[in-house]
C-alpha positions as CSV (number, residue, x, y, z in Angstrom):
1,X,-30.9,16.3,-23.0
2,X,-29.2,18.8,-21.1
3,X,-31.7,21.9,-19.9
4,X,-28.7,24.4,-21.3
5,X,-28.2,22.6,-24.7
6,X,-32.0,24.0,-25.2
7,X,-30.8,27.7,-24.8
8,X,-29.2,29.3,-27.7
9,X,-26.0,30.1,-25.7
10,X,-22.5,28.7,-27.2
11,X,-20.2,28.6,-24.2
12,X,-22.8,27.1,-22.0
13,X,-23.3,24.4,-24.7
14,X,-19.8,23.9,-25.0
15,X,-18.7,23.9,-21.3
16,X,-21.5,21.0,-21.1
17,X,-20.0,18.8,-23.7
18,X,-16.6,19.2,-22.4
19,X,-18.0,18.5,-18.9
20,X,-19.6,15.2,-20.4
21,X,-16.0,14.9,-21.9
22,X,-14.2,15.1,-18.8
23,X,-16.6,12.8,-16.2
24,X,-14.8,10.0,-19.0
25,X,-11.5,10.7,-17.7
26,X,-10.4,8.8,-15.0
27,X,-7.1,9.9,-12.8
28,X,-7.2,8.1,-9.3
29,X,-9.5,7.2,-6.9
30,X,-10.0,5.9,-3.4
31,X,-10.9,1.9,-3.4
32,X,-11.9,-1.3,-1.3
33,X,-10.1,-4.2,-2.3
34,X,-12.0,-7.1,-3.1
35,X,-9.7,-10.1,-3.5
36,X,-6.2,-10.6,-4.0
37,X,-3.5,-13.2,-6.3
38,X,-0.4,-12.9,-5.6
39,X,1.2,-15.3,-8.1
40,X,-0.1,-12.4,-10.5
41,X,0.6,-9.4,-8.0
42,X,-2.9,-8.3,-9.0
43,X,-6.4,-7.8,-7.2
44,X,-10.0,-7.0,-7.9
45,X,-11.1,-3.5,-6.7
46,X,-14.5,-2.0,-5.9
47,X,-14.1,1.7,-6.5
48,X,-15.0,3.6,-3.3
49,X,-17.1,6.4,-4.9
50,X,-20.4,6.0,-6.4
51,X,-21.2,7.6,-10.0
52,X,-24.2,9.0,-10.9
53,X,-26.2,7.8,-13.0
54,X,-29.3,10.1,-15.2
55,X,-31.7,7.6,-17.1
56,X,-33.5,8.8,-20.4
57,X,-36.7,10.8,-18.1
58,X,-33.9,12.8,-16.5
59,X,-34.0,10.5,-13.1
60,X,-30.6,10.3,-11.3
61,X,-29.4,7.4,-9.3
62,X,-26.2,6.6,-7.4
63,X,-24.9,3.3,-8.3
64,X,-21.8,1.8,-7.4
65,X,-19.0,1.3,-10.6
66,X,-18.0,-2.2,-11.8
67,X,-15.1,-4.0,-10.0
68,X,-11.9,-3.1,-11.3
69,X,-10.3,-6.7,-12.6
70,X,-6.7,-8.0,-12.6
71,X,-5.2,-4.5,-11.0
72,X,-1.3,-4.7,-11.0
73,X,-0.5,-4.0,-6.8
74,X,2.5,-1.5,-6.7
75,X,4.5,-2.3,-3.5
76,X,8.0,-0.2,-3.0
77,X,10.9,-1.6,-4.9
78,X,14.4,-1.2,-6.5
79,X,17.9,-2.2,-7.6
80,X,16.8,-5.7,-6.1
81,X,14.9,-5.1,-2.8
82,X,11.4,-4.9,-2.7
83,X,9.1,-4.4,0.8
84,X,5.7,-6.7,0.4
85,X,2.3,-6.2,2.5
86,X,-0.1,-8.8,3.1
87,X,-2.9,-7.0,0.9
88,X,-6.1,-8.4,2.2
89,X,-9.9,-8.1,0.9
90,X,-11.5,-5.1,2.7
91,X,-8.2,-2.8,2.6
92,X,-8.2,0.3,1.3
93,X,-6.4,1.7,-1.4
94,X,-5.3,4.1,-4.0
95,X,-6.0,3.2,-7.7
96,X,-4.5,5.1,-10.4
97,X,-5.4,5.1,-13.9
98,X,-3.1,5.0,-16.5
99,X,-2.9,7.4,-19.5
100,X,-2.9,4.5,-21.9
101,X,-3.9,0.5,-22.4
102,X,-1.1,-0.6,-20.2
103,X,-2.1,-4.8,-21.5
104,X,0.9,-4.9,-23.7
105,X,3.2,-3.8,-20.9
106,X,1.4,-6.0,-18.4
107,X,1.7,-9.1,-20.3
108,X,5.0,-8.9,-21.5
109,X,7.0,-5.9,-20.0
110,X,9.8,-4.1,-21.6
111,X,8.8,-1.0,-24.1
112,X,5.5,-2.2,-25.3
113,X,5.3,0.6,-28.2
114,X,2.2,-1.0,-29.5
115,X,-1.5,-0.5,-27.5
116,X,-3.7,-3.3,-28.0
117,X,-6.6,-0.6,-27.2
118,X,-6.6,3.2,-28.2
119,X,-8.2,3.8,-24.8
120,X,-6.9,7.1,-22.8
121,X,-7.6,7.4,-18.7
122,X,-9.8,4.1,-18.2
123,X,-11.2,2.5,-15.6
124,X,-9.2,-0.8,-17.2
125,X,-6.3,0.5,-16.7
126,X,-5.5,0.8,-13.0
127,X,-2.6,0.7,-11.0
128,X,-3.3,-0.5,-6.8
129,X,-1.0,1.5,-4.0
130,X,-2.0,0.2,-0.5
131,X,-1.8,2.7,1.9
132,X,-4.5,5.9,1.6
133,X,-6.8,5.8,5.0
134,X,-10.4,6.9,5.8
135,X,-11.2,8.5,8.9
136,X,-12.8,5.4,10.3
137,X,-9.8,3.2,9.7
138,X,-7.0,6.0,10.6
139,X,-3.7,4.3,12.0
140,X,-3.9,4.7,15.3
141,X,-0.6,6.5,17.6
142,X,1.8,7.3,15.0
143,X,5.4,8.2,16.3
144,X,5.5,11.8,15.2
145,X,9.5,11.8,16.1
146,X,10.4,8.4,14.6
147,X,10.6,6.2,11.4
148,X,8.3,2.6,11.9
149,X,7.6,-0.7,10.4
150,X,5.0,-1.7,11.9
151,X,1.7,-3.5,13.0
152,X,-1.3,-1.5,12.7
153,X,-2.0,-1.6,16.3
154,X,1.4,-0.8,17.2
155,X,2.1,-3.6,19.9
156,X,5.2,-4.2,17.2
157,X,7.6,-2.5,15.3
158,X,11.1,-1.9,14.4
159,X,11.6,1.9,14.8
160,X,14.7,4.2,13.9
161,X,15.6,7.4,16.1
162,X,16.9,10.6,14.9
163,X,20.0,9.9,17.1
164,X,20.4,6.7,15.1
165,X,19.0,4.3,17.4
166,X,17.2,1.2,16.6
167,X,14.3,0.3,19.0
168,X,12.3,-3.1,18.6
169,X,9.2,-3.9,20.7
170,X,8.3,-7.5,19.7
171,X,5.9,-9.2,22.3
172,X,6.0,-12.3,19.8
173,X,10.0,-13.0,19.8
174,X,12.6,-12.1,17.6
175,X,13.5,-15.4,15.3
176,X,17.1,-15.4,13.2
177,X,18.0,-18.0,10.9
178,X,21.2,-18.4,10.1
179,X,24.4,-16.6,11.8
180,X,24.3,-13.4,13.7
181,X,27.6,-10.8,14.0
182,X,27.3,-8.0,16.5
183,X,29.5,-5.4,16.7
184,X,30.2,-3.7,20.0
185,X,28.9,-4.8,23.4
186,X,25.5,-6.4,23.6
187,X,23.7,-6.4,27.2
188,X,20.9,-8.9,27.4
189,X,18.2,-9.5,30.2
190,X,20.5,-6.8,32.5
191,X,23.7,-8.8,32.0
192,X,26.4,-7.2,29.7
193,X,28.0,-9.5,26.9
194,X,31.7,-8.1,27.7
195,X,32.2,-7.4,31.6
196,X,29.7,-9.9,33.0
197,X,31.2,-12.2,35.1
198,X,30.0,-15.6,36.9
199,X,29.5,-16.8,40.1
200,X,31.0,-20.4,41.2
201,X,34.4,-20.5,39.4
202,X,36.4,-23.4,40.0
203,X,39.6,-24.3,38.5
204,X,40.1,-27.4,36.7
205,X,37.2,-29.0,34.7
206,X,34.2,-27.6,36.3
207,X,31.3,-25.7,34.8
208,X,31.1,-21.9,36.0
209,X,28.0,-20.8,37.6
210,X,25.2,-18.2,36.0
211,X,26.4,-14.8,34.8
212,X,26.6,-12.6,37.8
């Protein structure tokens, strides 16, 4: 029992229920993801805060919360697009917990009216967004002038300028399948697409010599 539900004083009883209340409501949280399915764009999450816990003598212990299962992964999409990460055990992440038993919806989409479980804020109910960073794995050299998609080190990325410029650093090569238009002159390796001009022209059926 509670050391103020022993004194005879209302609103400290009742701020201690509705404190017991509240620690029952879950919002979001930072987490550690654990594994990951993709053919069910879910994963299993170990909550990254501990709860505390007080035994029956009054003994409190930190202990870590049970692994959230089968946690729908939100990656950014709409009207047909969608941008997809390569969620990987030991990321971190945001989970956010869902007002109501979101099963229904889960399972078959659509307006699911009915809730399988009159359950309000739990832990069963998360929702995964990749993306939230600790200190001790902070993205290293952001571009504070420029919009990025890219790797975590930064040795690639496709970035866009405020003066609409699009820059690509790609140590690895840049692969296209199927056919490329291009608009405009193109210069490539020094040598420009539209005035270049080559050495060792001969008339009649002879090959032309390298770009100049």
């Amino acid at each position: 029992m509670d050391q103020r539900e022993r004194i005879g004083d209302r609103i400290d009883a009742l701020r201690t229920a509705i404190q017991g209340e509240i620690s029952e409501l879950w919002t979001a949280m930072p987490g550690i993801v654990n594994s990951v399915d993709f053919t069910k764009m879910t994963c299993t999450i170990q909550p990254a805060i501990r709860g505390l816990y007080t035994n029956f003598k009054g003994v409190q212990t930190w202990v870590d919360l049970p692994l959230l299962l089968d946690v729908p992964i939100v990656f950014p999409a709409a009207g047909g697009f969608v941008l997809t990460l390569p969620l990987a055990e030991g990321d971190e992440v945001l989970v956010v917990f869902g007002a109501r038993c979101i099963d229904a919806w889960y399972q078959n989409g659509g307006n699911q009216n009915v809730q399988v479980e009159l359950r309000m804020h739990d832990l069963s109910d998360g929702f995964c967004i990749p993306g939230p960073r600790s200190l001790p794995k902070v993205i290293p050299a952001i571009s504070s002038t420029t919009c990025q998609l890219r790797t975590e080190d930064g040795t690639a990325f496709i970035e866009v300028t405020k003066t609409g410029a699009v820059n690509i650093k790609a140590p690895g090569g840049v692969h296209v399948t199927g056919a490329m238009t291009v608009s405009g002159d193109a210069v490539i390796d020094g040598v420009d697409v539209k005035t270049h001009i080559h050495s060792g022209v001969t008339t009649g059926g002879g090959d032309t010599g390298p770009p100049v």
